[in-house]
C-alpha positions in Angstrom: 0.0 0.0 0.0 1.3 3.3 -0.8 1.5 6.7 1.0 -1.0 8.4 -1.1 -3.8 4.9 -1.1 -2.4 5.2 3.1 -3.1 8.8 3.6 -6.9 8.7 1.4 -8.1 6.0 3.4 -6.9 7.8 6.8 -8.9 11.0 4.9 -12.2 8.7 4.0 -12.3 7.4 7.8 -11.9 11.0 9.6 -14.8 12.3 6.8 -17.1 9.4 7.4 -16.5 9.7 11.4 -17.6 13.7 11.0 -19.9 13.6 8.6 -23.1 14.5 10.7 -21.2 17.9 10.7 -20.0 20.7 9.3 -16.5 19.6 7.5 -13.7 22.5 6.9 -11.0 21.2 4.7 -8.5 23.2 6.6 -9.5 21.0 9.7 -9.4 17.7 7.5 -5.9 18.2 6.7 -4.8 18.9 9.7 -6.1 15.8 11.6 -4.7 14.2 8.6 -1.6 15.4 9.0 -1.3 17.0 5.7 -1.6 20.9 3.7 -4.8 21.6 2.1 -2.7 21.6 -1.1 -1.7 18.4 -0.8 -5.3 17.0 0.6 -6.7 18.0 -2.7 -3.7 16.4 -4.4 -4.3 13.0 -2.7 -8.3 13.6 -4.0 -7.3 13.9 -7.4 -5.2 11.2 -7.6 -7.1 8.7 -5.9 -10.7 9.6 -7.2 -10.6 12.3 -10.0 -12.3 15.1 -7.8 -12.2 17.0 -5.4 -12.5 16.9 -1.6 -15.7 19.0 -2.0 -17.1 16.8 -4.6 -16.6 13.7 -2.3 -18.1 15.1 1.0 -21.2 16.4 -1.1 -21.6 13.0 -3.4 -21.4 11.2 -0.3 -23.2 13.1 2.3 -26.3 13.0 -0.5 -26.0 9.6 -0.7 -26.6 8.7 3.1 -29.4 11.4 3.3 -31.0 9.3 0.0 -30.5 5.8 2.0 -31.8 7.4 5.4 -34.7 8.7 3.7 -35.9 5.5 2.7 -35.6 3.7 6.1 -38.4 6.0 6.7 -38.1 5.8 10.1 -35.7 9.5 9.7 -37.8 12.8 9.2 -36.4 15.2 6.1 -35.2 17.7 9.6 -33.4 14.9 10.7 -31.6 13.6 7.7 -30.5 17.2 7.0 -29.2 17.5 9.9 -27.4 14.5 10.4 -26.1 15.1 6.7 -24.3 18.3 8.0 -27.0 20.5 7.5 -28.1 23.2 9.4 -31.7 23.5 8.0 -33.8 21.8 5.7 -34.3 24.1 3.3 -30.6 24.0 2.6 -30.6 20.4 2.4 -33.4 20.3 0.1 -31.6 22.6 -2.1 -28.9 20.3 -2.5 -30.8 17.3 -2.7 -32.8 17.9 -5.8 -29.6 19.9 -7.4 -27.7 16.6 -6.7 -30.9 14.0 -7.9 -33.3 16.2 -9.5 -36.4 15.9 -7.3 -37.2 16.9 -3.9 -35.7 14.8 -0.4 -39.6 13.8 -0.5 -39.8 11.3 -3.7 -36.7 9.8 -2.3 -38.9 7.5 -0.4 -40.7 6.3 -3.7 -37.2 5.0 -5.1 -37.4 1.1 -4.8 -33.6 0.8 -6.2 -31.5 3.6 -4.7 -28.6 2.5 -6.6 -30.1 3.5 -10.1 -30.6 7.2 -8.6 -26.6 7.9 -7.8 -23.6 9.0 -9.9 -22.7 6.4 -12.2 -20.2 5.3 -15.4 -22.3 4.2 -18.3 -20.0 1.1 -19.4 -21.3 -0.5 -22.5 -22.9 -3.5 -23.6 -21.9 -6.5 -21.5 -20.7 -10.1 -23.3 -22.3 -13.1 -21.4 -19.9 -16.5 -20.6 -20.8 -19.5 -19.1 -18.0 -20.1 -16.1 -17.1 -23.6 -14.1 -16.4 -23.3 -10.2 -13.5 -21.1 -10.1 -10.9 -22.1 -6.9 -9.2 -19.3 -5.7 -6.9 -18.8 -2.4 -7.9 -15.7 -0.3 -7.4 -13.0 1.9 -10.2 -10.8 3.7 -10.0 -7.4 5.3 -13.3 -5.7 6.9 -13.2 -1.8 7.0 -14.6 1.1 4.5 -13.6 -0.2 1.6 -10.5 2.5 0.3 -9.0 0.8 3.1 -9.9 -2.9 3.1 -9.2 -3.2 -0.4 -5.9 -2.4 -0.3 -4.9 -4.0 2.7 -6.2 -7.4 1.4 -4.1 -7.2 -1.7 -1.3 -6.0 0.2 -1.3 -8.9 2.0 -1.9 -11.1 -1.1 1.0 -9.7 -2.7 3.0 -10.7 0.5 1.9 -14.5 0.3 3.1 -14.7 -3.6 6.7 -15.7 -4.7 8.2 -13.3 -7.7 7.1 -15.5 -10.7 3.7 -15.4 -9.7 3.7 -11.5 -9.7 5.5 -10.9 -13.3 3.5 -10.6 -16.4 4.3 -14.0 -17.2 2.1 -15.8 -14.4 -1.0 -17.2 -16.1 -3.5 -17.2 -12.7 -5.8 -14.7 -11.9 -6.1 -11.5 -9.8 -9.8 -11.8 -8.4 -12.0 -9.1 -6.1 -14.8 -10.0 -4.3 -16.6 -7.2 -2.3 -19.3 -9.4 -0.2 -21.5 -7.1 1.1 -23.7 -3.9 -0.5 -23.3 -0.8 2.1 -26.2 0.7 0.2 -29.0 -2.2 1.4 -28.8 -0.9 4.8 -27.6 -4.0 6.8 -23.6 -4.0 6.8 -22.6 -0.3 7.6 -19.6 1.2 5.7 -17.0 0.5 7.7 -17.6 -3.1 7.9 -17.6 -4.6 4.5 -15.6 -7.2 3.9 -13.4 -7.4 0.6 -11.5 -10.4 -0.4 -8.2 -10.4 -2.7 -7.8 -13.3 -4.6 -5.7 -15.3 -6.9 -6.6 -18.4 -9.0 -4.4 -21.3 -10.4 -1.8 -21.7 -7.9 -0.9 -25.3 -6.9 0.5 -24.5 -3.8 -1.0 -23.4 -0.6 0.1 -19.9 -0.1 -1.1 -20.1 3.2 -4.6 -18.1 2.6 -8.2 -18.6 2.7 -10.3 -20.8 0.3 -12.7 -19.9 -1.6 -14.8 -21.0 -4.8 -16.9 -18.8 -6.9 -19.8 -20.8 -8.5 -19.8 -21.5 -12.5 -23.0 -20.5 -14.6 -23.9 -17.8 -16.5 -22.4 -14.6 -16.2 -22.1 -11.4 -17.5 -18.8 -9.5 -18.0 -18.4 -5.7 -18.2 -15.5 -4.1 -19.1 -14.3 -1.2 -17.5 -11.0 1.1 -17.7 -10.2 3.2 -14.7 -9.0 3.5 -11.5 -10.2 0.5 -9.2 -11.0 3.0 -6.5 -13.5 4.2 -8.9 -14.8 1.1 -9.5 -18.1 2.5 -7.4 -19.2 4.1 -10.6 -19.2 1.5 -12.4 -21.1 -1.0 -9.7 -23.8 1.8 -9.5 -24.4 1.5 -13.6 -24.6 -2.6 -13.3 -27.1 -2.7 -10.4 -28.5 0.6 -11.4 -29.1 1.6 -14.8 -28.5 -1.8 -16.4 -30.1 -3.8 -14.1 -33.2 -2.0 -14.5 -33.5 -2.0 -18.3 -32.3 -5.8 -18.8 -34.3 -8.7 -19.2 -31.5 -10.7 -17.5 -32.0 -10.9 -14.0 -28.6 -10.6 -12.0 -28.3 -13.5 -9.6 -28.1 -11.8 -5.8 -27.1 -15.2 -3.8 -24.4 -15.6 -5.7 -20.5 -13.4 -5.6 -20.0 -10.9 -8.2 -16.5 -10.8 -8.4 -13.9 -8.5 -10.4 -10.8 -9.9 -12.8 -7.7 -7.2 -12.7 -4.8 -8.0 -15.1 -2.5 -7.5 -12.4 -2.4 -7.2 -8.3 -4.4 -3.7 -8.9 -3.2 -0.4 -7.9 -5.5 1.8 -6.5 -4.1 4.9 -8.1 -3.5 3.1 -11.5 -5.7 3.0 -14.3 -6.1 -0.7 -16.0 -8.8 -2.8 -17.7 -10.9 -4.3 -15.4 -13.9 -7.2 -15.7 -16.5 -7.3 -13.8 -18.6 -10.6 -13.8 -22.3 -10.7 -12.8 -23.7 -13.5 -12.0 -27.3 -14.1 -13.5 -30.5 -16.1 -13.0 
């Protein structure tokens, strides 16, 4: 893991931990233990936008899922959001979604309503049980992630990290933050490799064969959100297919990913 993947996971832990209040950069950074300079540096390089952009996106996506546990008033979700009325809240709400906090509650998919990367058509395979050896972190996930491949990367021998090693580098994210159950900072993400005869001295773990669908996606794997939002949003919704939500979607990288590093990604979907 490097410093910047280090220092924007510490960042995504002290936002999340404050974000029922007002957040001043300034302060960020310095709990953080960086300049505001380089805060929005590390933003920019491990997401694309800014600091601003991220607290906003994701304060209007917990006020979206707190609206529809219904059990929250609009007052309420504004001001655990960071608000310090509702008419401000509202504002931002229906400048971020385009309707009021109020329709919120008619949504039945939440994920089709946020931010997403259109990805295009997927092609569909039919996969056998795929044995892979393991290793699972629980934590938000800028900060699971990379510690699970971190220690991946530690259990493997040289060969099996050069270009010439023909197994695969496979990412499982088990749970979905936006259903409610598992909160953010307990997901648990598993980095994976296939096709290794020896035991490495990880966890085992077999994703089921049958039919899948495979998206392909270039871009940042911390961005890989976007892409997760068009699959169970947007294309979910239009497709006759039906994805299969028992079993593991799981991700193919061409190499132990960096989180900072663009690369061509799969993403397989399981389907009824």
């Amino acid at each position: 893991m490097n410093r910047i993947t280090s220092k924007f996971g510490n960042v995504i832990r002290i936002i999340y931990n404050n974000i029922d209040k007002p957040i001043d950069l300034d302060e960020i950074a310095l709990e953080a233990g960086l300049s505001l300079a380089s805060l929005k540096r590390v933003f920019k390089e491990a997401v694309d936008q800014s600091p601003g952009v991220f607290i906003r996106r994701l304060r209007m996506e917990l006020a979206f899922r707190s609206l529809q546990d219904r059990e929250n008033s609009i007052l309420e979700t504004a001001l655990a959001s960071g608000f310090d009325d509702q008419s401000a809240f509202a504002r931002r709400f229906k400048k971020t979604f385009g309707y009021p906090p109020s329709i919120a509650r008619e949504k039945i998919n939440i994920v089709s309503e946020l931010e997403y990367a259109k990805l295009e058509e997927p092609d569909f395979v039919e996969l056998h049980d795929l044995s892979l050896q393991s290793v699972t972190e629980v934590g938000l996930y800028f900060e699971s992630a990379p510690r699970a491949w971190k220690k991946l990367k530690e259990k493997l021998n040289q060969s099996e990290l050069t270009d010439d090693f023909s197994g695969l580098f496979i990412g499982i994210g088990h749970d979905d933050p936006h259903e409610g159950i598992v909160p953010e900072n307990k997901v648990r993400f598993s980095a994976c490799v296939s096709h290794i005869d020896r035991n490495i001295g990880a966890n085992k773990l077999i994703v089921k064969g049958g039919k899948y669908a495979r998206f392909r996606y270039i871009g940042k794997p911390n961005n890989l959100g976007l892409a997760y939002h068009y699959i169970f949003g947007q294309w979910a919704e239009k497709s006759a297919i039906k994805i299969h939500r028992k079993k593991l979607t799981f991700i193919v990288f061409e190499r132990i990913p960096m989180t900072l590093k663009e690369q061509k990604i799969m993403v397989h979907v399981p389907l009824i």
